[in-house]
C-alpha positions as CSV (number, residue, x, y, z in Angstrom):
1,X,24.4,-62.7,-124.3
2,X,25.9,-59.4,-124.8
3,X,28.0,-58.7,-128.1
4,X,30.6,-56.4,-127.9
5,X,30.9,-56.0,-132.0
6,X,34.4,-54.2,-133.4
7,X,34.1,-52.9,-136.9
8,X,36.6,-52.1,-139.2
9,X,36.9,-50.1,-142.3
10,X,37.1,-52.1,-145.4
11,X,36.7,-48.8,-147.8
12,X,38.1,-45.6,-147.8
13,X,37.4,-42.8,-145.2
14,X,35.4,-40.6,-148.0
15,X,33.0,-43.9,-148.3
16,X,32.8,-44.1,-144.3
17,X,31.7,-40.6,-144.3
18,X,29.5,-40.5,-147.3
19,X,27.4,-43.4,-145.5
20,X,27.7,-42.3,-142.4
21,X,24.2,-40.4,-141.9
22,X,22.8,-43.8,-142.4
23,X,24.5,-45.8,-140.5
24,X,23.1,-43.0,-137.5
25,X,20.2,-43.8,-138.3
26,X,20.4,-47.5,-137.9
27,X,22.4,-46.8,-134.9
28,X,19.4,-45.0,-132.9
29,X,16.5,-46.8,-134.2
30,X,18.2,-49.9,-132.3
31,X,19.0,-47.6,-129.9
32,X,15.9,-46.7,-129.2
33,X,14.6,-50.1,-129.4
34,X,17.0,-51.1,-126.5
35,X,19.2,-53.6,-128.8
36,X,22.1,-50.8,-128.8
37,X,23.6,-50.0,-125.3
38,X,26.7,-48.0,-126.4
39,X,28.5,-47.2,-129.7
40,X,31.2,-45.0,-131.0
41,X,34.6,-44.7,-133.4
42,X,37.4,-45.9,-132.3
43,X,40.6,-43.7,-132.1
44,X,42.8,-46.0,-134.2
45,X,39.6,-46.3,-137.1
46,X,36.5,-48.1,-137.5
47,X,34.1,-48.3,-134.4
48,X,32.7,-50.4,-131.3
49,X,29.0,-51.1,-130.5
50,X,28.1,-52.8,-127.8
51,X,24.2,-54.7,-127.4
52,X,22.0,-55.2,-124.7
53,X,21.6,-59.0,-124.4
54,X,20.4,-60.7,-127.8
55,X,20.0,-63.6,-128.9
56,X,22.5,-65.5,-131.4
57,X,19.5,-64.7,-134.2
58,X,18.6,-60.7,-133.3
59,X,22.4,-60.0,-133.1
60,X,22.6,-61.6,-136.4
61,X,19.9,-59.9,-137.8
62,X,21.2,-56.6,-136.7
63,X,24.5,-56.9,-138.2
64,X,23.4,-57.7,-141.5
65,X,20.6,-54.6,-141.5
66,X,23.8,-52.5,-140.8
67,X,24.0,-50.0,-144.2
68,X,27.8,-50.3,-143.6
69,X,27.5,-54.1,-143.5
70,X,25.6,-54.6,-146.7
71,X,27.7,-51.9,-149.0
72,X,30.5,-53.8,-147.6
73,X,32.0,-50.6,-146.0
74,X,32.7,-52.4,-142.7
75,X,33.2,-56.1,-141.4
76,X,32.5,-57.1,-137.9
77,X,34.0,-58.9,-135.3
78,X,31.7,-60.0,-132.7
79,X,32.8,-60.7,-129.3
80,X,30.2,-62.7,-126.7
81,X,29.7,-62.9,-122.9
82,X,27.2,-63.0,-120.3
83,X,26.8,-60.5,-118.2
84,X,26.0,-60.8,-114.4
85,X,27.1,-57.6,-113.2
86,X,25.8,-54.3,-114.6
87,X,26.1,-50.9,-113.1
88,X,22.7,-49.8,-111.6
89,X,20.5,-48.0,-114.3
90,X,22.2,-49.9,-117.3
91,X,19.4,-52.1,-118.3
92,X,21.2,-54.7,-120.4
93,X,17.6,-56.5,-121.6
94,X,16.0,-55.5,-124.8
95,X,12.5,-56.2,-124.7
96,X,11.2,-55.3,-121.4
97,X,11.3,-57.6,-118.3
98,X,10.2,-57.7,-114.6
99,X,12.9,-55.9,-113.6
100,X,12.7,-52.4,-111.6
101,X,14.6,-49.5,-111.0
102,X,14.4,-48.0,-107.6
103,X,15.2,-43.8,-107.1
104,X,14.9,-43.3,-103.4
105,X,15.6,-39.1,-103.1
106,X,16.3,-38.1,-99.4
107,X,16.6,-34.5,-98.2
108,X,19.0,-34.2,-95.7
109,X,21.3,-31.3,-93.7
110,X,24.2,-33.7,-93.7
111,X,24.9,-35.4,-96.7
112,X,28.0,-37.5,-95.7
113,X,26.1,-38.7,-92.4
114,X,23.5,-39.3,-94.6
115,X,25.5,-41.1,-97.8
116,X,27.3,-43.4,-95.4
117,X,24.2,-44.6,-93.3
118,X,22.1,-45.2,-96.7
119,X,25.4,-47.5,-97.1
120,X,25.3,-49.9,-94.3
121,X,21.7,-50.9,-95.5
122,X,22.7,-51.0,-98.9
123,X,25.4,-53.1,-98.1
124,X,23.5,-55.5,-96.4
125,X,21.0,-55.7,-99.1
126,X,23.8,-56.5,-101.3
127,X,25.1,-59.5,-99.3
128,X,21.6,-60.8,-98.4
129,X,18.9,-60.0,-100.9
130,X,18.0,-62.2,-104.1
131,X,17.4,-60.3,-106.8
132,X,19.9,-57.3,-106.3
133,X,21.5,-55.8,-108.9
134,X,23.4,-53.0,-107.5
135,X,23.0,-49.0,-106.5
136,X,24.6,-46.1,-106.6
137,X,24.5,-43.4,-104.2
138,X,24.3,-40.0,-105.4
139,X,25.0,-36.5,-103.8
140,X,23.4,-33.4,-104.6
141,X,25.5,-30.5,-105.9
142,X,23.8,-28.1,-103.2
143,X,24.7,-31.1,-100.4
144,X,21.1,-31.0,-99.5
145,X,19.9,-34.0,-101.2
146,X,20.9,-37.9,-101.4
147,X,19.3,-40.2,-104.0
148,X,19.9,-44.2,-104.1
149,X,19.7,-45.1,-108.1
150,X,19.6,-49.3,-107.6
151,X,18.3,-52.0,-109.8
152,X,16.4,-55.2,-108.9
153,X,15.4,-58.2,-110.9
154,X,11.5,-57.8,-110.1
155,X,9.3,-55.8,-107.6
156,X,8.4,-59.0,-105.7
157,X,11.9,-59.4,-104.5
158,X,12.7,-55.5,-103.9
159,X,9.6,-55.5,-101.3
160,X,10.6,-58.8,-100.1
161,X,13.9,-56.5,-98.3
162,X,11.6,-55.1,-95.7
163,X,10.6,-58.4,-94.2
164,X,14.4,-58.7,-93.2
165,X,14.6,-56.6,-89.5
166,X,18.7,-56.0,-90.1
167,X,17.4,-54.5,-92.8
168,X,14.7,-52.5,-91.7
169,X,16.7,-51.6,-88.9
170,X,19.7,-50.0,-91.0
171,X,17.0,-48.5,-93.3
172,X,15.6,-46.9,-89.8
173,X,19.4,-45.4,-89.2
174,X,19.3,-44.1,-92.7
175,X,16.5,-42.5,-92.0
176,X,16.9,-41.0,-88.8
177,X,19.7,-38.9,-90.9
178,X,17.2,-37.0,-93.6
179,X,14.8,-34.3,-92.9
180,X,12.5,-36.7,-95.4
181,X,12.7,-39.5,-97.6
182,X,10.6,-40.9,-100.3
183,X,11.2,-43.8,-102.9
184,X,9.6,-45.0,-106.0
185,X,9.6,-48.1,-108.4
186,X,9.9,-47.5,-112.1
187,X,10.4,-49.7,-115.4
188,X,11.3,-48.3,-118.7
189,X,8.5,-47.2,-120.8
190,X,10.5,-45.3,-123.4
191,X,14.5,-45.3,-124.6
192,X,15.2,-41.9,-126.3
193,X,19.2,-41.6,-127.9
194,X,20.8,-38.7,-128.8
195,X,20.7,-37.1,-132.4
196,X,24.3,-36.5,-133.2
């Protein structure tokens, strides 16, 4: 499950901030360690964090290692869901998994041919293939470059898309529009936050 967990203020703002560098710190070290997707203040006071998917006992156990939660600076509300849609990139496990992250950079003299025949096959991916979960298709600032950013739940089922012909053909079209194309298959090795 993923927590969305809202925190408010139970002292007063000089307390927040005197404990704040430590909270940071607990922040990225399970940041770093995947259980932390996204965190941040709120505008109206106190703060959002947001986990990767944890179980009922890890998302307990973060809360409660929290320096905010044990000097009683902050409670916690915890919302719950399960997520079956992420944007392509976000990798919502904690410890790693199977799962696979495809960047596919083509060089091409026209981008928007380029962009919308990388589509079609996409598309069809998206309405066929097990194991899909989702791309984005980026431009190059220059207009000289496309790059398809997509995730998949394993590497078994991303190579399993070129036994499909519609496919193949579609990727062919796609093709036919660069002036080269090559992909690669990676899986996280290393989370790395920012220090502010």
């Amino acid at each position: 499950m993923i927590h969305v967990l809202t925190l408010t203020y139970l002292k007063p703002r000089d307390v927040v901030t005197a404990h704040l560098a430590e909270h940071k710190a607990w922040l990225r070290e399970h940041a770093d360690q995947g259980r932390i997707l996204l965190s941040g203040p709120r505008p109206d006071g106190g703060a959002v964090i947001v986990t990767a998917d944890l179980d009922e006992a890890t998302v307990r156990d973060l809360i409660e290692t929290d320096p905010w939660h044990r000097l009683g600076i902050a409670s916690y509300e915890r919302t719950s869901f399960e997520a079956r849609t992420a944007s392509p990139g976000v990798i919502t496990a904690a410890e790693p998994d199977d799962s696979v992250v495809l960047i596919n950079v083509a060089t091409t003299e026209d981008a928007p041919a380029t962009v919308d025949a990388l589509a079609e096959a996409v598309r069809h991916v998206a309405a066929t293939a097990d194991g899909f979960r989702g791309s984005r298709l980026l431009t190059g600032v220059d207009g000289d470059a496309v790059v398809n950013l997509a995730s998949w739940s394993d590497e078994k089922r991303f190579r399993a898309i070129f036994d499909d012909p519609e496919f193949t053909r579609r990727y062919e079209d796609f093709a036919r529009t660069t002036t080269g194309a090559k992909y690669r298959l990676y899986r996280t090795s290393r989370v790395i936050t920012p220090n502010r």
